[in-house]
N, C-alpha and C positions, 0 to 999 in steps of 0.2 A: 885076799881076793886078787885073781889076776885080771889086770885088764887091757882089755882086747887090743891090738898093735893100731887099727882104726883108729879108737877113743882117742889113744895118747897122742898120734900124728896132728888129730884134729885138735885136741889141746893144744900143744905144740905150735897147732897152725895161728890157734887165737889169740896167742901172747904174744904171736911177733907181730900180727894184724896191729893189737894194741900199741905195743911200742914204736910199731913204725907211726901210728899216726898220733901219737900222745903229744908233739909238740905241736900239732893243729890243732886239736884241741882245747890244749890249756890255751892257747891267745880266745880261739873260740869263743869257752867258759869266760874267759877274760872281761870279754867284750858283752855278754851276757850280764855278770853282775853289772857295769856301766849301766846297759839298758834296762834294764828289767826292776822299773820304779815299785817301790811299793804304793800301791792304789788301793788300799784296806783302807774305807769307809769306818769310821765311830759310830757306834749305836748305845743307842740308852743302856742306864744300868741294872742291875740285879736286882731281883726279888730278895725281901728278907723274911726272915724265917725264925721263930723259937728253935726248932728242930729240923736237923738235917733233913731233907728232900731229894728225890732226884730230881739231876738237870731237866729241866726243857730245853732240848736241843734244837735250833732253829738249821734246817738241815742245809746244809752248803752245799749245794751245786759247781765244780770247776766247769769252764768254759776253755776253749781253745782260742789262746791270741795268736800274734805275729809267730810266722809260720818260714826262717831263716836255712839256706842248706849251701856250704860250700863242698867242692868234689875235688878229690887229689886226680880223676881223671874225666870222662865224658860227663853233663850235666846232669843233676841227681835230685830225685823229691821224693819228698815224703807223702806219699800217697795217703791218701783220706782213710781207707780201711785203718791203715798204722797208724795216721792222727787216734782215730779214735779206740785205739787198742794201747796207746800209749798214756791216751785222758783218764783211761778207766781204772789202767794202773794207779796212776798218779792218785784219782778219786778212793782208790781201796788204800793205799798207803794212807789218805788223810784223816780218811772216815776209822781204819782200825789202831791208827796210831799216835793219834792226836784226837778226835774226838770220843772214839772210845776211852779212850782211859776217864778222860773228865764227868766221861756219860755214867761208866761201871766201874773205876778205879782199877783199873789193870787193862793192859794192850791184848788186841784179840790175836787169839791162837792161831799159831802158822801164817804171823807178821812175818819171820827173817825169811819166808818162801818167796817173798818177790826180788831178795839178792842171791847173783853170784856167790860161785864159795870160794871167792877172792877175797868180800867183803861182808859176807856173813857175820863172820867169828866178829868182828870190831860194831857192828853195826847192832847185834843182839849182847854185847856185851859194854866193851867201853864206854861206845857212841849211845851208847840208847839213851840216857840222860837228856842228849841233845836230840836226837830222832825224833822222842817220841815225850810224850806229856804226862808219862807213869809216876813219875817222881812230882808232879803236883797233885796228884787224888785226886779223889770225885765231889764236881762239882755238884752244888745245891742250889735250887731256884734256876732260873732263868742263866743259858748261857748263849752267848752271839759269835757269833763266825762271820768274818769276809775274808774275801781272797783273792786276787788279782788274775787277769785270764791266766793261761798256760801258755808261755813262751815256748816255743819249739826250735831248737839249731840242731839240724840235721848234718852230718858227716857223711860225704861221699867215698866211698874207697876207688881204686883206679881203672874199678871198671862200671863204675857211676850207678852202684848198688851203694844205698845206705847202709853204715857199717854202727854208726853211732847215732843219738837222740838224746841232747839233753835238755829236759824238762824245767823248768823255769817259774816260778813262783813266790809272791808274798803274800802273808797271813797275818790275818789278826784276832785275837778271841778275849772276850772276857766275860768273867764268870766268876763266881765266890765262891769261895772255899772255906773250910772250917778255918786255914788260916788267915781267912778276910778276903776284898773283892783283888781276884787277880788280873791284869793286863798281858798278855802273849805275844809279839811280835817276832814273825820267821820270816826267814829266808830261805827258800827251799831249791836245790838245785837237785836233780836224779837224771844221772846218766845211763840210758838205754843200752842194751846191747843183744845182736839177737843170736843166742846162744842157743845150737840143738833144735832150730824152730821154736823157739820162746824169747821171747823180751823179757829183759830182768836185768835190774840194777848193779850196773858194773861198776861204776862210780858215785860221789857222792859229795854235796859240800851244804854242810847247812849253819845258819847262825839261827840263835833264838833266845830274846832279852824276855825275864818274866818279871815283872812289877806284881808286888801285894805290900800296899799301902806307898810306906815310905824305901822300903826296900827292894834294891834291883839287881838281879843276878844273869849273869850273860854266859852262855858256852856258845862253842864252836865245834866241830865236826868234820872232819874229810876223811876219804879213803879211796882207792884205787887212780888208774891209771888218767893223770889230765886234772885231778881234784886236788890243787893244792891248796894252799896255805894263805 
């Protein structure tokens, strides 16, 4: 396939965009995990069961929190339309990728469409363990979601057009599983970026501790430009 000398220039153009502002970013992100308490509420426990059921899923609503934007040139915000084009995203990542799986045991279809294909390949493959909640199955009885609002730090480029958006978030879910009642706690960070006239996940950095009983297993996650370690 050839592609068009346009395409490439405006790739071209994206990657240096990136790298020029990766090191405002990572302090950014920095300052971001600092701030962004996890404020997941505990709720009662699970229904028990002879036989597998499905979940009842009590449906999580995200909110929009603190609302941060620094600009490598004139002052720069995130306009209210992009706040909530931004939540919605966030809302489809949580609902198909985290509570779908617990709901129906497997992540819903054309999940890796809300990344870049910087971060695609790691994000449907490596990272998915940590992404997404596939590798716990589908829960039985009763299962509970909270979630802290949505942090927003917006990136201004230098001519005080947002260039970046990273979404900010903690979760908590618990729920029972054939292997006993499990406990979830995340940390969710997603980096915006508006690609082509679309927003979609340039970046990425998440933690996620699962508890079922006595035992507790932790992964980690990053990928692309500002998401480190």
């Amino acid at each position: 396939m050839v592609v068009p000398p346009q395409i490439t220039q405006s790739l071209n153009l994206r990657t240096a965009t990136i790298a020029a502002v990766s090191i405002v970013i990572v302090a950014l992100l920095a300052v971001v995990l600092v701030n962004a308490g996890d404020s997941g509420k505990k709720k009662h426990g699970t229904k028990n069961a002879t036989t597998p059921i499905p979940a009842e899923t009590s449906a999580l609503k995200l909110v929009i929190g603190q609302v941060d934007v620094q600009s490598a040139g004139p002052p720069a915000k995130v306009k209210a339309a992009l706040q909530r084009s931004l939540l919605q995203a966030t809302q489809t990542y949580v609902n198909d990728a985290i509570i779908a799986p617990l709901d129906t045991g497997k992540v819903v279809d054309g999940y890796e469409t809300m990344f870049d294909p910087f971060v695609k390949g790691p994000a449907s493959k490596q990272d998915r363990a940590a992404l997404t909640e596939e590798s716990t199955g589908k829960a039985k009885g009763r299962l509970t979601s909270t979630a802290s609002p949505v942090r927003l730090d917006g990136l201004g480029d230098q001519t005080g057009q947002i260039s970046l958006v990273a979404a900010t978030f903690t979760m908590n879910v618990k729920a029972t599983t054939p292997a006993g009642a499990v406990t979830i706690r995340r940390h969710t960070e997603l980096t915006f970026a508006d690609e082509f006239g679309k927003w979609v996940v340039t970046a990425y950095r998440v933690t996620v501790r699962r508890s079922v009983g006595a035992r507790t297993t932790s992964f980690a996650a990053h990928a692309g430009a500002g998401a480190t370690a």
